[in-house]
PAFINU-37432 format. One record per residue (C-alpha): residue in one letter; x, y, z. Coordinates in steps of 0.001 Angstrom, whole numbers, padded with zeros to 6 digits, always signed. Layout:
<rs>
AXYZ ...
</rs>
This chain:
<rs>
X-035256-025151+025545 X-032588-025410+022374 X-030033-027530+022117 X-026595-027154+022871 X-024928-025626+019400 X-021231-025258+018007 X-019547-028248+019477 X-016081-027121+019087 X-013412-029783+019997 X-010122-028589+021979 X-007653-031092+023560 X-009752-033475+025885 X-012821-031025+026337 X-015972-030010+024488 X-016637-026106+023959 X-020758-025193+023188 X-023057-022972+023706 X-025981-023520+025512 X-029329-021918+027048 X-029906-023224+031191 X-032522-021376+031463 X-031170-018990+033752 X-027955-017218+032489 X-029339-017200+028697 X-026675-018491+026034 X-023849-018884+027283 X-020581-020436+026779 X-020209-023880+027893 X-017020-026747+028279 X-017472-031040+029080 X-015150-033579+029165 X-017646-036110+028769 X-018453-036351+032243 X-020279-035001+034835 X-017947-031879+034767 X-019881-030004+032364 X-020309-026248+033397 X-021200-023036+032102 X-017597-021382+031611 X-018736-017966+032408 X-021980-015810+032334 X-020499-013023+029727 X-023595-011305+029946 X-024794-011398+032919 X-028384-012214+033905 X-031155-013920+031261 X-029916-012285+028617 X-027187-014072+026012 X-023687-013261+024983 X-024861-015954+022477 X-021407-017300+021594 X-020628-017704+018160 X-017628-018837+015476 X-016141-020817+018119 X-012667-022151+016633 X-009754-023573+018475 X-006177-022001+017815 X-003366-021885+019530 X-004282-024127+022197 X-007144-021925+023041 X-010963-020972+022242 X-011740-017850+020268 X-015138-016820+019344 X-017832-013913+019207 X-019455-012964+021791 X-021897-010267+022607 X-021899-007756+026196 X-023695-004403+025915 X-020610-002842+027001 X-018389-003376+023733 X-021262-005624+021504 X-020069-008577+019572 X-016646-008513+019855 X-013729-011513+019494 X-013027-013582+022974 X-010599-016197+023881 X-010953-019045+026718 X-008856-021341+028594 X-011857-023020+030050 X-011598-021553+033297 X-013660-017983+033815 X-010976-015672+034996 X-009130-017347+031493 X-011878-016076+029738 X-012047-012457+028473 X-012245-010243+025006 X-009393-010050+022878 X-009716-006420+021661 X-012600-004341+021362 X-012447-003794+017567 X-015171-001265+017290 X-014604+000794+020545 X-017535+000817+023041 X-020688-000239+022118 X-020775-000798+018314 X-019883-004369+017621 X-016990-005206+015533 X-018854-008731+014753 X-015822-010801+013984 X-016784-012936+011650 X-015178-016563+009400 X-012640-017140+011812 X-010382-019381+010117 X-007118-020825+011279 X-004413-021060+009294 X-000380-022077+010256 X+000207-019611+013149 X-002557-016808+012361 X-006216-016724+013184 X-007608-014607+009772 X-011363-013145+010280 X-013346-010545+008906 X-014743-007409+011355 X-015380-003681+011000 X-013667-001782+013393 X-015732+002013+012580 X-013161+002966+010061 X-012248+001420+007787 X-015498-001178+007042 X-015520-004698+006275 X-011941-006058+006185 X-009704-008800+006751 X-007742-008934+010029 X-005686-011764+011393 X-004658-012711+015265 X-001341-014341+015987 X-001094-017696+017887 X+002496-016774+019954 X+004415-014059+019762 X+004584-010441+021597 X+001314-008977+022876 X+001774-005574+020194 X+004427-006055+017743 X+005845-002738+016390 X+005612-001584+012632 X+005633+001090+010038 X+002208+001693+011388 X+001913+000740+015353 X+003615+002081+018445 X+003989-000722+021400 X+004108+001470+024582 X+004826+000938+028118 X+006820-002623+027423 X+004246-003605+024466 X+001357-003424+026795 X-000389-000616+024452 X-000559-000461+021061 X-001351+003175+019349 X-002260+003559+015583 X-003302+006324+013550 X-005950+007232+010815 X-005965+010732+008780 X-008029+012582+006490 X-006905+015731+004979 X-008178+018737+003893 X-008949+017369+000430 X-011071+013791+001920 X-007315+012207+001271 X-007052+009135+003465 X-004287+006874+005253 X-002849+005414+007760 X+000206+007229+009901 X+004024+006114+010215 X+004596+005490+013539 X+008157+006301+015092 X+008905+005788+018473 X+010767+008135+020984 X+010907+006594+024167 X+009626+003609+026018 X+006591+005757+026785 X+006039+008121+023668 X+006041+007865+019954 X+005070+010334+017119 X+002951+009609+013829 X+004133+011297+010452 X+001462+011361+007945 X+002502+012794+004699 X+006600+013274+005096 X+009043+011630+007431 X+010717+015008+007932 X+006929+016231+009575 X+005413+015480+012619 X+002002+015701+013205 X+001001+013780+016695 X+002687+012872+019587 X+001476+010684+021730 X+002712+008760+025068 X+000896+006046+028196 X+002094+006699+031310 X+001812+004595+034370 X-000699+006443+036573 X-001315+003291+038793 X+000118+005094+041921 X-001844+007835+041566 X-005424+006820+040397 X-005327+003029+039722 X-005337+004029+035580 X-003090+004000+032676 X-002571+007729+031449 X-002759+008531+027968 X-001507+012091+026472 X-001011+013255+022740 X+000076+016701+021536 X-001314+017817+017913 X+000961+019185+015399 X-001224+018909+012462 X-004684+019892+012328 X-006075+017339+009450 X-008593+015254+010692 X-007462+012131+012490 X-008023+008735+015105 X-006164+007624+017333 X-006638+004151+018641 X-005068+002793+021807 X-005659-000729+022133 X-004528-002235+025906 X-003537-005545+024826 X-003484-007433+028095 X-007133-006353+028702 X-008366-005753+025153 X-009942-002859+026156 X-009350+000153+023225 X-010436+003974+023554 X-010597+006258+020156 X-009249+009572+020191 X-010818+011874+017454 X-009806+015223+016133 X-011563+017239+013763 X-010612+019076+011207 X-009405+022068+011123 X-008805+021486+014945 X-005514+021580+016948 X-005464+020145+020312 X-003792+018494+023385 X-005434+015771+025100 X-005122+014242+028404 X-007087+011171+029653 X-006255+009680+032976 X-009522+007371+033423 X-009046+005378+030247 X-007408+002388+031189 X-008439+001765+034664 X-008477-001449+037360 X-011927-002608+035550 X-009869-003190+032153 X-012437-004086+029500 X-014785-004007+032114 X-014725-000350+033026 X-018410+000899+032882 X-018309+004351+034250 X-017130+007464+031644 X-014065+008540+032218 X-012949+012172+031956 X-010535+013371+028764 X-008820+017051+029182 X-009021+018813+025917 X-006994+022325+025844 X-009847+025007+026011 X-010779+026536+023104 X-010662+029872+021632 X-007721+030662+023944 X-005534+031861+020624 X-001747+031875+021020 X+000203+032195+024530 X+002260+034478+022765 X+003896+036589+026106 X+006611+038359+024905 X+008478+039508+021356 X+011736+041232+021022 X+014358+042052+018884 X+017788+041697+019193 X+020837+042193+017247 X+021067+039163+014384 X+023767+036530+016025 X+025563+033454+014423 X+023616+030384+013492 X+022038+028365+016381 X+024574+026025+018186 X+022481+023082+019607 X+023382+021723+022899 X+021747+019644+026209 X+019377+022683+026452 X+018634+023505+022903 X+017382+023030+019756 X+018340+024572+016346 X+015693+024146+013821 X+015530+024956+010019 X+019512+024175+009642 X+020490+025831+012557 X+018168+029292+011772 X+015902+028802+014930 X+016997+028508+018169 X+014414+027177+020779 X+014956+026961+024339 X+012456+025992+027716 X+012115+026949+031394 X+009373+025288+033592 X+007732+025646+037045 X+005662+022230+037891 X+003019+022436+041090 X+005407+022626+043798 X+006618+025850+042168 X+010246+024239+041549 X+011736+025454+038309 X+014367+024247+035802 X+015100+024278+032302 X+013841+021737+029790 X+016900+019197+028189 X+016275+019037+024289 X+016199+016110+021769 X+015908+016375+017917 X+013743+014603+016267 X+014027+015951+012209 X+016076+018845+010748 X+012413+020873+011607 X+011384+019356+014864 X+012067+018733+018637 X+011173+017850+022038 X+011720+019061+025972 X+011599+016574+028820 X+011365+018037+032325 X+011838+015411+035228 X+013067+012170+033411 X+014149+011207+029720 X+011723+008812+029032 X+008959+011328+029909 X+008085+014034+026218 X+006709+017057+027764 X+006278+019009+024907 X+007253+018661+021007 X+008012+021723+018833 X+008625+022008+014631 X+009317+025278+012972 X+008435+025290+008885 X+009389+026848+006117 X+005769+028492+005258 X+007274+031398+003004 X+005382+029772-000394 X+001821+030337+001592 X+002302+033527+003488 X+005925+034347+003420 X+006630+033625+007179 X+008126+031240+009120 X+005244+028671+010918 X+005989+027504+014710 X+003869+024946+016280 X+004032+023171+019690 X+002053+020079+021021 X+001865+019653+025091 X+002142+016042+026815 X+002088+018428+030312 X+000148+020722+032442 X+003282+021900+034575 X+003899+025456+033609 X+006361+026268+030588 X+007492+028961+028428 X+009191+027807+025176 X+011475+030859+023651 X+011480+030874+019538 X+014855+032775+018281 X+015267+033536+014605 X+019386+034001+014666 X+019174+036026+011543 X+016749+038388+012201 X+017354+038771+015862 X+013740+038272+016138 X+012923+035910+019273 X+009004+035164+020476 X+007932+033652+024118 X+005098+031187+024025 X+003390+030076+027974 X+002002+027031+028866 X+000014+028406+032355 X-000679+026091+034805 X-003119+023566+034484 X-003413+024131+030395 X-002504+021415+028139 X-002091+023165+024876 X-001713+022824+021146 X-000518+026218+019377 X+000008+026955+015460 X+001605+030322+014793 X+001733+030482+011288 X+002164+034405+011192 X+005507+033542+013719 X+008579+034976+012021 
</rs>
């Protein structure tokens, strides 16, 4: 049998890892006594989460460890099992980040991994401080308990990372290439009541290629959302972030608005050309007051009402339906006239309730009806609109 390796001193114990024969290599913690024990069985069963790296910080163990759920990934322990779990998932599912030189230094942990996207780089953990703190690049929804970053590629293999803006406590929107565009909106609802799961919903605006990754800091579980190129859709998952955490083993189900359904274009009229859009707790004028856009919905129970509007940019919008906090549905209106001489609307869902969202050009007179049925969760790009 091999010998205990990587003695790591922390406070008055000894972290190593070790083989008994029966649980494989495991993590392991002694005081010097008699009270040595196996800390937890990470991978269950002969096989060996063979820990690795191990490094105290912050009054606490963090190392790599290996379970065929998320591979070699980054763990912390307080010596107890329930105190010892994964971090964060840095390559989502089964692909192994491999966390690698972990190296302490004042109050950051810095370490090399590869989280699928961007390769080899250097990342760095934070001894104290606020599970997901909020930057030019991360959202911290639901109270900082989720953190939500995003990754593009456009149409000419340009890359970066998005600008993240946040809306409410549950919903934030990336910008990639101006601050005056939107291109995703995404928000986590609290779906405990209903399913035991964290909910998470993003509308497209954009369709350049792009990841998000939602990262559940208190579990360090993470789930990557991908859309293609040249793709435009609204996604719903309800099974992400379930009781298991980390843990969760089972696939979990992600709505994706059908395809090939085209525009839910209902209705066009013309009226007589009025006076520039006013806005007001039901409306929003876009394109300096040209476009006037409006919302009535009908949710399961068949109750009805109109959608309350927020502005977002001098192009873009949202409706909420039943409470502030909650974006149902984000809309922008562009200037397109330099590609195809019209006016481009599009409109991301964060709901499946029914809604029809009415687009008024105020000097035309021109005004076009767009349906959400119910049950759809929809992205639509008119770019032949006005």
């Amino acid at each position: 049998m091999a010998p205990p390796t990587s003695l790591t001193p922390l406070g008055t114990r000894i972290y190593f890892a070790a083989d008994d024969g029966i649980h494989g290599r495991e993590l392991w913690r002694s005081d010097g006594t008699a009270a040595t024990f196996r800390v937890r069985d990470i991978n269950a069963g002969l096989a060996s989460s063979d820990p690795r790296e191990l490094t105290g910080f912050g009054g606490r163990l963090l190392f790599t460890a290996y379970d065929p759920i998320h591979g070699s990934e980054l763990w912390t322990s307080d010596g107890t099992p329930a105190g010892t779990r994964l971090v964060q998932d840095i390559f989502p599912g089964n692909p192994s980040g491999e966390p690698r030189d972990l190296e302490p230094v004042g109050d950051l942990l810095f370490f090399s991994a590869d989280d699928g996207l961007h390769g080899r780089e250097l990342w760095a953990l934070p001894a104290v401080g606020p599970a997901c703190a909020p930057s030019d690049t991360a959202l911290c929804l639901q109270g900082g308990r989720f953190r939500v970053e995003a990754f593009w590629r456009d149409f000419e293999g340009r890359t970066g990372v998005g600008h993240a803006e946040k809306l409410t406590p549950d919903t934030g929107y990336f910008w990639f290439f101006r601050p005056d565009n939107v291109e995703v909106v995404v928000k986590t609802l609290d779906g405990r009541v209903s399913n035991g799961h964290f909910w998470v919903f993003y509308g497209a605006l954009s369709s350049v290629e792009y990841t998000l990754t939602v990262t559940d800091t208190e579990t360090g579980a993470v789930r990557r959302y991908h859309n293609p190129i040249g793709n435009l859709a609204s996604v719903a998952d309800t099974s992400g972030f379930g009781p298991l955490g980390a843990l969760a083993r089972a696939a979990h189900q992600v709505q994706v608005a059908p395809p090939g359904r085209g525009l839910a274009l209902v209705d066009e009229r013309v009226a007589p050309a009025t006076k520039p859009c006013v806005a007001g707790p039901q409306r929003l004028c876009l394109q300096q007051g040209r476009f006037s856009v409006t919302a009535t919905w009908k949710d399961f129970q068949d109750r009805t009402g109109t959608g309350k509007a927020q502005s977002i940019t001098a192009d873009t919008g949202y409706f909420w339906f039943f409470r502030p906090e909650n974006v149902e549905v984000v809309i922008k209106v562009l200037d397109g006239r330099a590609s195809n001489g019209k006016f481009w609307v599009f409109y991301g869902a964060l709901s499946s309730v029914e809604y029809k969202l009415t687009v008024t050009d105020t000097q035309t007179g021109v005004a076009r009806v767009y349906e959400n049925r119910r049950g759809d969760l929809a992205s639509v790009a008119d770019t032949k609109a006005f």
